[in-house]
N, C-alpha and C positions, 0 to 999 in steps of 0.2 A: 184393776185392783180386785183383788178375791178376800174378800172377810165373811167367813159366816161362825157366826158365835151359838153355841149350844154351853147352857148353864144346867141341864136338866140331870136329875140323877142323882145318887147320893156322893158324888164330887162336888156337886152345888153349883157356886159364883167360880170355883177353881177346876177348870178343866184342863188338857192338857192341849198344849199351843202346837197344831201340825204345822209346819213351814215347810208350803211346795211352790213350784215356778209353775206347773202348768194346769190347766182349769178343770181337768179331769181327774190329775192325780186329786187336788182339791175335794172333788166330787169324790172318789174313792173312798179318801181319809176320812172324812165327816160321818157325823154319829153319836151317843151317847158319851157323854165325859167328851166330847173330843169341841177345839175350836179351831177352825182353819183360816192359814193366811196366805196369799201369795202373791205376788208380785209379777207376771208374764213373765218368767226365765230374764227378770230382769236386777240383782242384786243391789245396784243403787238406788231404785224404787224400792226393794225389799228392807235395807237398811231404815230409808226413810218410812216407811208405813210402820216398823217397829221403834224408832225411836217417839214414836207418838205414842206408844202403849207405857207412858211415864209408871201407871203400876202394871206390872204383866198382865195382871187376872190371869193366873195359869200357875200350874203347880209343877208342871216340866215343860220341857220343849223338846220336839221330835222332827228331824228333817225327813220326808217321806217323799219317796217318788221315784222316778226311772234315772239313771245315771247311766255316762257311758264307762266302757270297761277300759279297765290298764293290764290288769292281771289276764295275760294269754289263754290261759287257762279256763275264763270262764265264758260263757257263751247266753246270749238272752235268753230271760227268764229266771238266770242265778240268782241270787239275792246275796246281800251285802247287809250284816249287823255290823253297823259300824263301831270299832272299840275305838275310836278317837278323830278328829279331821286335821289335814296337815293344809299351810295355805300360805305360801309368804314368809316361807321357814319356822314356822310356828306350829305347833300341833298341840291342841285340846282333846286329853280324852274324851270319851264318853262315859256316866256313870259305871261304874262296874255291873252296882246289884245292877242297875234297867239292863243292859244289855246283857247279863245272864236269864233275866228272865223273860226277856225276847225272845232269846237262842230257844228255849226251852218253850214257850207257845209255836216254835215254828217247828219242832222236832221233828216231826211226822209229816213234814210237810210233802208234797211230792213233785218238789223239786231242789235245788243243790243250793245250800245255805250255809256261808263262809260266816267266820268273823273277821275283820280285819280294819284297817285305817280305810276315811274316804279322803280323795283330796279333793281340795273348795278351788275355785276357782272362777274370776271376775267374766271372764270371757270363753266362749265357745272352745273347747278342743277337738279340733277336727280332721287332723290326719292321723295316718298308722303310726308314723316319726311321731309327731308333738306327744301322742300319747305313751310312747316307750319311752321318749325324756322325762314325762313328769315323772313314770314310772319310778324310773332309777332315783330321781330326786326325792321322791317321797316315799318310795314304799306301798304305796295305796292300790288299792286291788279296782278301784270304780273314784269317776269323778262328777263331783254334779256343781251348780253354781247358788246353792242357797245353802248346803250342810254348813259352812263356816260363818255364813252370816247368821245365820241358828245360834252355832254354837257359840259365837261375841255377844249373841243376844245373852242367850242363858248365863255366860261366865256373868256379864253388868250385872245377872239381879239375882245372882246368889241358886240359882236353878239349875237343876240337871237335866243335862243333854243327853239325846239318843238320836241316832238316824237308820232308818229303814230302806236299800235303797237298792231298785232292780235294774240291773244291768241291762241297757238296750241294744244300741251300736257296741260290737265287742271291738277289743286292741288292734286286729289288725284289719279292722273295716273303716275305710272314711265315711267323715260324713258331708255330704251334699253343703257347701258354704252357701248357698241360698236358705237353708234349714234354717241357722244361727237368726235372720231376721222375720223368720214366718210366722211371728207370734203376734197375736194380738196383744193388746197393753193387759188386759183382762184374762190374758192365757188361753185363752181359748187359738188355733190353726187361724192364720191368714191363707185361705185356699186363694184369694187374689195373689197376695207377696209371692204363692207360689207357680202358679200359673204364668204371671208374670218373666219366673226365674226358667224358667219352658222354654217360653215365647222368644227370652233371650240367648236360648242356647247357655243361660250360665248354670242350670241345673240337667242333669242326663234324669231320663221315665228310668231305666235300670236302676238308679242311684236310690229313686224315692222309692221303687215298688220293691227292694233290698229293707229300707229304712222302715216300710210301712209291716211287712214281713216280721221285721225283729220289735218294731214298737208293738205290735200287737202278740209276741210271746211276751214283751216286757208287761204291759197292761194284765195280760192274764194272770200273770205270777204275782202282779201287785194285789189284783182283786181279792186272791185267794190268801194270800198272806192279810191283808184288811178284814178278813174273815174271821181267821185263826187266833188275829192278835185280839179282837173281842172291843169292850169295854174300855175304854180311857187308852185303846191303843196296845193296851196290855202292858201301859206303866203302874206299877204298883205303887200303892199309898203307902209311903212310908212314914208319911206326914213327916214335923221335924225334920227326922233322919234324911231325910230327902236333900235338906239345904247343906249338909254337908258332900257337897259338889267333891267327887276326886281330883 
C-alpha cells in the first residue's frame, strides 16, 4: 500500500487525490497540493484502500501514470489527457474545464500529447490481439488498471476526474506475462518474481530489456509532464464549481 498525504499549501486539508498502481509513478506525482494513493497495479486492493476514505479529503481525483497503448499510432513517451475512461461498457468523462487545462500546461511540451478516452481495465492486457480488440470496443487510445477505479471513486463523492497517462508498451508490442505478477503489494518491482520468470524459461531477456527500453521513455515523459503540471497537479480551484462533475 502507497499513501502519502501532503495537506501543505494554500489547498489546505483538500488536496488533489493522485491514484497510481506503481511506487514510482507514486514517487513522481507527490508534491504540494498533491495526495497519493496506490495500490501495486492491483485494483481490488485499490477499490478497497478508497472505500475507507469515507470523506475523500480531496478536492479532485487524478489517475496518473504509465499505461499501455491501443492507438497504433502512438509510441512511448506519448502522453494521453484523458477526456473520459471506458470499462465494462460504461464510460465516465473527465472534467472538461480539468482537462482543457491540463492540455494547455502540457502545450509546449516536448513530446506528443493526445486527448482522448482511456480504458480501465481489471486485469493485465498483454498481447498485440487483446489490445486491437479492446481497441475497436472502446475507442480508447492507452489502457491502464486504476483510471476507472479513479474515476467510480470521484463519480461516489461528487468530484472531478482527470487522468494523466504515458504510454509504455505501444499496440503492437507484447508484453512479457511474468510482467503482470512482478509487483510488489507496495508497487514497488519484484526483481525475485522476475528472476524467477528467467530461470523458468517463462519470460525471454529480449522481452524485458524491450520493456525496460520503453518504461524508461515512459518514466521520462512522466517526470517531465509532473514538472509542467506544477502545483495541485495543475487542477484548478474551481472550488464549487468543481462539484459540478460533467
Amino acid at each position: 500500500m502507497i499513501v502519502v498525504e501532503d495537506t501543505t499549501g494554500p489547498a489546505g486539508p483538500h488536496p488533489v487525490l493522485a491514484v497510481t498502481g506503481l511506487a514510482r509513478e507514486a514517487r513522481l506525482a507527490a508534491g504540494p497540493g498533491v495526495a497519493t494513493l496506490g495500490a501495486g497495479g492491483d485494483p481490488k486492493r485499490l477499490r478497497e484502500l478508497l472505500k475507507e476514505r469515507v470523506r475523500p479529503g480531496c478536492r479532485a481525483v487524478m489517475s496518473i501514470g504509465i499505461a499501455g497503448g491501443l492507438d497504433p499510432d502512438l509510441a512511448p513517451g506519448d502522453v494521453v489527457v484523458a477526456t473520459g475512461v471506458v470499462a465494462a461498457g460504461h464510460r465516465q468523462a473527465a472534467h472538461p474545464e480539468v482537462v482543457r487545462a491540463l492540455a494547455l500546461r502540457l502545450a509546449d511540451a516536448p513530446f506528443r500529447v493526445v486527448r482522448s478516452d482511456l480504458a480501465g481495465v481489471d486485469a493485465a492486457v498483454l498481447s498485440p490481439y487483446a489490445k486491437a480488440t479492446l481497441r475497436t470496443e472502446t475507442g480508447a487510445a492507452a489502457v491502464d488498471m486504476e483510471s476507472h477505479v479513479a474515476a467510480a471513486f470521484a463519480q461516489a463523492h461528487g468530484l472531478p476526474f482527470c487522468a494523466v497517462r504515458v504510454v509504455c508498451d505501444p499496440a503492437d508490442r507484447a508484453l512479457p506475462a511474468a510482467i503482470a505478477k512482478a509487483l510488489k503489494p507496495n508497487g514497488e518491482p519484484d526483481v525475485l518474481a522476475v528472476l524467477s520468470a528467467l530461470a523458468r524459461r517463462s519470460a525471454k531477456v529480449g522481452g524485458l530489456v524491450r520493456l525496460a527500453r520503453d518504461s524508461s521513455a515512459a518514466f521520462a515523459s512522466l517526470g517531465r509532464c509532473r514538472a509542467l503540471l506544477g502545483f495541485g497537479l495543475g487542477v484548478p480551484d474551481f472550488g464549487e464549481l468543481l462539484r459540478d462533475v460533467a
